[in-house]
C-alpha positions in Angstrom: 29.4 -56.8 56.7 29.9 -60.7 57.0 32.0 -62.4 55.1 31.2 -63.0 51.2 30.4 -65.6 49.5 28.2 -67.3 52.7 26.1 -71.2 51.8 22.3 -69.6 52.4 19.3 -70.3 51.0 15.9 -69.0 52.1 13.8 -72.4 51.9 13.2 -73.5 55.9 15.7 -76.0 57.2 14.1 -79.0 59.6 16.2 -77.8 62.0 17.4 -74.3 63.2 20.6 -73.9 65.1 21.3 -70.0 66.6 24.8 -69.8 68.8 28.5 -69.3 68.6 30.8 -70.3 65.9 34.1 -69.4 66.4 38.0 -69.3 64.9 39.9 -71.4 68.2 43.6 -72.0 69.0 43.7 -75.3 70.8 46.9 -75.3 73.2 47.2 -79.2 74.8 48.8 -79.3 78.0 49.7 -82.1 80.2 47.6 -80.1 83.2 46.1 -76.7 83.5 48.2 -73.8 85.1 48.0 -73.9 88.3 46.7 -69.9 89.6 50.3 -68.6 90.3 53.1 -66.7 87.7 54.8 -69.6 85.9 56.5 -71.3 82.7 54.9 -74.6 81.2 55.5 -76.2 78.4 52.6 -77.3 75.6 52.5 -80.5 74.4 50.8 -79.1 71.1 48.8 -76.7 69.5 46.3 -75.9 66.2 43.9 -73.5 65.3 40.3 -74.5 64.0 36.6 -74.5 64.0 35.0 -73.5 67.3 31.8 -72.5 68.6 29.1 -75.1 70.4 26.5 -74.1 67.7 28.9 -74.7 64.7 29.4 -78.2 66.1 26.2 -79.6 66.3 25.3 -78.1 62.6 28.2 -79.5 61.5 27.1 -83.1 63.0 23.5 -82.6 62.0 25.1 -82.2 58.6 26.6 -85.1 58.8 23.8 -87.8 60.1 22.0 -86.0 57.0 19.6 -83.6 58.7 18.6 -80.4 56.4 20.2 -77.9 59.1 21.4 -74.2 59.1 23.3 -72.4 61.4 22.8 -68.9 62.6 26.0 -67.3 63.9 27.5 -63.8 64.1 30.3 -63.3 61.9 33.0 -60.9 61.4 34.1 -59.4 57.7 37.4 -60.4 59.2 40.1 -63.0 58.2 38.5 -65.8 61.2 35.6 -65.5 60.4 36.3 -66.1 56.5 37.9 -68.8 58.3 35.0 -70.1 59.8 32.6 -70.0 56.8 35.5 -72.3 54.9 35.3 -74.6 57.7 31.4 -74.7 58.2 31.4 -75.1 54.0 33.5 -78.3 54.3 31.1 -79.6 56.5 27.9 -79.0 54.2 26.8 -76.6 56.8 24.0 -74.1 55.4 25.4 -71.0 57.2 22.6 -68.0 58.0 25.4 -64.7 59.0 24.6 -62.2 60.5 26.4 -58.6 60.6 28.8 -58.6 63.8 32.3 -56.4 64.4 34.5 -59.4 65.3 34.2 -62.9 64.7 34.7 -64.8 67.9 37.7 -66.1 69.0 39.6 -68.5 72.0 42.0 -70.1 73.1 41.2 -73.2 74.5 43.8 -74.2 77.3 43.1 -77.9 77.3 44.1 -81.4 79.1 44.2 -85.4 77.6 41.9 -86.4 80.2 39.5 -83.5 78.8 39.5 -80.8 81.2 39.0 -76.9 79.6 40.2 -73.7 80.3 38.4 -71.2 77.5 40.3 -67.5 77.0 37.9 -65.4 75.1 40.0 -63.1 73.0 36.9 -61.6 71.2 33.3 -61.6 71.5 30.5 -60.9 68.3 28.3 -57.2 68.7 25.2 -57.2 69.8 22.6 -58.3 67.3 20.2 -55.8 65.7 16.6 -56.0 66.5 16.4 -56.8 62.7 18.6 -59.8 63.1 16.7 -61.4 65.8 13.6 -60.9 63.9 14.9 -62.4 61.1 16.8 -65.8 63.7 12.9 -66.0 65.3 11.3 -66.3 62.1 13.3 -68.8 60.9 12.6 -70.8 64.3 9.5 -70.7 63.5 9.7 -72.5 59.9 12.1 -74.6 61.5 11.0 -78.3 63.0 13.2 -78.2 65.9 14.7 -74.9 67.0 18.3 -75.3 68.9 19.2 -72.0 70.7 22.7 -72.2 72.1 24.1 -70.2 75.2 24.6 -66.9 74.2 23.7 -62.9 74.3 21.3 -64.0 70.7 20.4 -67.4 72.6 19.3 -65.0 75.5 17.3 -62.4 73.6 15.6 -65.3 71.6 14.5 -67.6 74.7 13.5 -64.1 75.9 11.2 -63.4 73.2 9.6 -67.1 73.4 8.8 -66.8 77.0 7.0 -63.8 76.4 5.0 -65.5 73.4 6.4 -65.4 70.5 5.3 -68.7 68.6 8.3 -71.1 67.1 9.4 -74.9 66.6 10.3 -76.6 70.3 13.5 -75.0 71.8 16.6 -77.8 72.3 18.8 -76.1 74.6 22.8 -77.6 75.8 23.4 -75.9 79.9 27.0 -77.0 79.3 28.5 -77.3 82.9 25.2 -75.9 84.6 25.0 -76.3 88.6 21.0 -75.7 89.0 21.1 -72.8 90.1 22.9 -69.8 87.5 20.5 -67.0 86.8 21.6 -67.0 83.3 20.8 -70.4 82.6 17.1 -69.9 84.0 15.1 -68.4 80.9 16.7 -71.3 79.1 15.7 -74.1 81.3 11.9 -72.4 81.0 11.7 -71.9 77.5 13.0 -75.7 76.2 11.5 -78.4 75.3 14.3 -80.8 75.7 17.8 -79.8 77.6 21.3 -81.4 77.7 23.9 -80.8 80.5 26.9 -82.5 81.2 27.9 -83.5 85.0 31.0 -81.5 86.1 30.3 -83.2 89.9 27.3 -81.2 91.1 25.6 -83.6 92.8 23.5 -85.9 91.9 22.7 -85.8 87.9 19.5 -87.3 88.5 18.2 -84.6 90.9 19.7 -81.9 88.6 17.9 -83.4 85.6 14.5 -83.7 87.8 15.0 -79.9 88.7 15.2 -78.8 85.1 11.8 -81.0 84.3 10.5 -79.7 87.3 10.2 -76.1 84.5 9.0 -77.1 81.8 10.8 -79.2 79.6 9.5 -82.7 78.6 13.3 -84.7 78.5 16.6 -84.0 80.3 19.8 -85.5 79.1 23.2 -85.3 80.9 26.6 -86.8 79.7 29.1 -88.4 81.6 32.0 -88.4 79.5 33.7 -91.7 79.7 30.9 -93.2 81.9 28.4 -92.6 78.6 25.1 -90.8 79.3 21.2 -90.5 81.6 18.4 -88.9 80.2 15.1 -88.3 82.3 11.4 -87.7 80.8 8.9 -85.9 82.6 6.9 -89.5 82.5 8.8 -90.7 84.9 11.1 -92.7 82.4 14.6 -93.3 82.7 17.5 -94.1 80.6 21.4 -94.9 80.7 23.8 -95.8 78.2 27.6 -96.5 78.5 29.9 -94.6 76.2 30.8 -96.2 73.2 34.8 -97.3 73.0 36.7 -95.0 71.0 40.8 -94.1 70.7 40.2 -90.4 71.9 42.1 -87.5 70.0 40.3 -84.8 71.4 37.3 -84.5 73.5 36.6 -80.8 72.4 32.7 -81.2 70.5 32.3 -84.6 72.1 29.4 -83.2 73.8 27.8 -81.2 70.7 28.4 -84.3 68.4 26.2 -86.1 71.2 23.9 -83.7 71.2 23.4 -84.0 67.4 23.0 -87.7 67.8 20.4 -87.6 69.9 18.1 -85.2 67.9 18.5 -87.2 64.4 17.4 -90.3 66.3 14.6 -88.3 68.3 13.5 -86.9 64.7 13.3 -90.3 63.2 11.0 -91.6 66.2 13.5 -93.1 67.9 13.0 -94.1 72.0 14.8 -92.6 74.8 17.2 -95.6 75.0 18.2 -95.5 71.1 18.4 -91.7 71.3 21.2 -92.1 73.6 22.6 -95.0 71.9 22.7 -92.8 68.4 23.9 -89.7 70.4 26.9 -92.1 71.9 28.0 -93.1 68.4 27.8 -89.8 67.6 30.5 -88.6 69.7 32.8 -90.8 68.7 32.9 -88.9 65.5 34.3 -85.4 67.3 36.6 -88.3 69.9 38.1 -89.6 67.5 39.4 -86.5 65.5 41.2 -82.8 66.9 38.6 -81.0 65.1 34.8 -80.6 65.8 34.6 -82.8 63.0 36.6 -84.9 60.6 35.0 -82.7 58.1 37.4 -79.1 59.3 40.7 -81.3 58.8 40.8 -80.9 54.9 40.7 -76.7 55.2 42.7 -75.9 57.9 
């Protein structure tokens, strides 16, 4: 059973967010191990919210967007900790039934650079459950359906025809090319990657648009962000300065920027623009959001 005492309601939500949320431990160091046995020292350490789904409801939350998450929890002690996090965010959380409640440790750099040890993954979800995450895509304005095994199955289901809002999807670090990535290229309206020095952004962005969806957006940490619609229109925007904490979320906080602006009727240009403030939100604090520092 998932955790008690969960924020739900069953009214629709304006947007629909189905993906991880997760209990992390965040271990800072001044490099990443190198492949060999070794000792190295940490330069710090905390545990919080996790989960690329949790973080953009938690921003959505916070630039006011009626949002609810749908995540697979554990009736276990992270992910009581999770729904405690998510609660101090204003975060309408939809749980589902799962084993375990996901958990990492992140192994992570200042100059933003990840290593991400999955101690435990969520079950797989019920054919009920995924019933119940399409249907509320469906009431939803704007369906955002994270990487994941329920990302998968849903993305799945839309390409074979099942009706639902438009599909915002994040590739993460995708390279063009991964087979697991492909249904969710197809089945999005709009996609978000971030360059991890593939190529040529542009040319990756083209090659997504070339399947389907109508805009491609791809961050460039420090050197802002590019998006590309299938019109032919282009659009770059520097990052906005910022003391940097953490860059973990940085991304998802962007991502959550974008689509307020994008639902407000916003252009390509200030969609960026309100995505880069955005992520100075999650820069600017060691949590996904400011929001996670008063329970944890």
């Amino acid at each position: 059973m998932p955790p008690a005492s969960l924020p739900s309601s069953t009214a629709a939500a304006r947007v629909a967010v189905c993906g991880p949320a997760s209990w992390n431990h965040l271990i800072l160091l001044d490099r990443l191990p190198d492949p060999v046995p070794h000792m190295q020292f940490a330069l710090g350490d905390h545990y919080t919210l996790g989960g690329t789904s949790a973080g953009k409801a938690l921003h959505l939350a916070d630039e006011g967007i009626e949002v609810a998450l749908h995540a697979l929890i554990g009736d276990d002690e992270d992910g009581r900790r999770v729904v405690t996090a998510l609660a101090a965010g204003n975060v309408r959380l939809e749980a589902y039934t799962s084993e375990r409640t996901e958990r990492h440790a992140n192994l992570m750099t200042p100059a933003g650079e990840r290593v991400s040890l999955y101690h435990s993954t969520p079950s797989s979800p019920s054919a009920a459950d995924l019933d119940r995450m399409e249907a509320a895509l469906g009431e939803a304005e704007v369906a955002v359906v994270d990487l994941s095994e329920v990302g998968a199955a849903l993305v799945e289901r839309r390409l074979a025809g099942a009706a639902g809002a438009p599909i915002w999807t994040d590739l993460h670090d995708y390279d063009g090319a991964s087979p697991f990535h492909e249904p969710f290229v197809r089945a999005a309206d709009v996609v978000f990657m971030n360059d991890d020095a593939t190529g040529d952004p542009w040319a990756l962005m083209q090659s997504c648009l070339d399947r389907g969806p109508r805009i491609a957006v791809c961050t460039l940490g420090a050197q802002g962000a590019i998006a590309l619609a299938a019109t032919g229109e282009r659009s770059e925007m520097p990052a906005v300065p910022v003391d940097v904490i953490d860059t973990n979320g940085a991304g998802d906080a962007f991502f959550a920027g974008f689509l307020t602006a994008s639902l407000a009727g916003e252009d390509l240009t200030n969609c960026l623009a309100w995505g880069a403030r955005q992520a100075t939100v999650a820069l600017a604090s060691e949590h996904l959001h400011p929001a996670v520092a008063t329970v944890v």
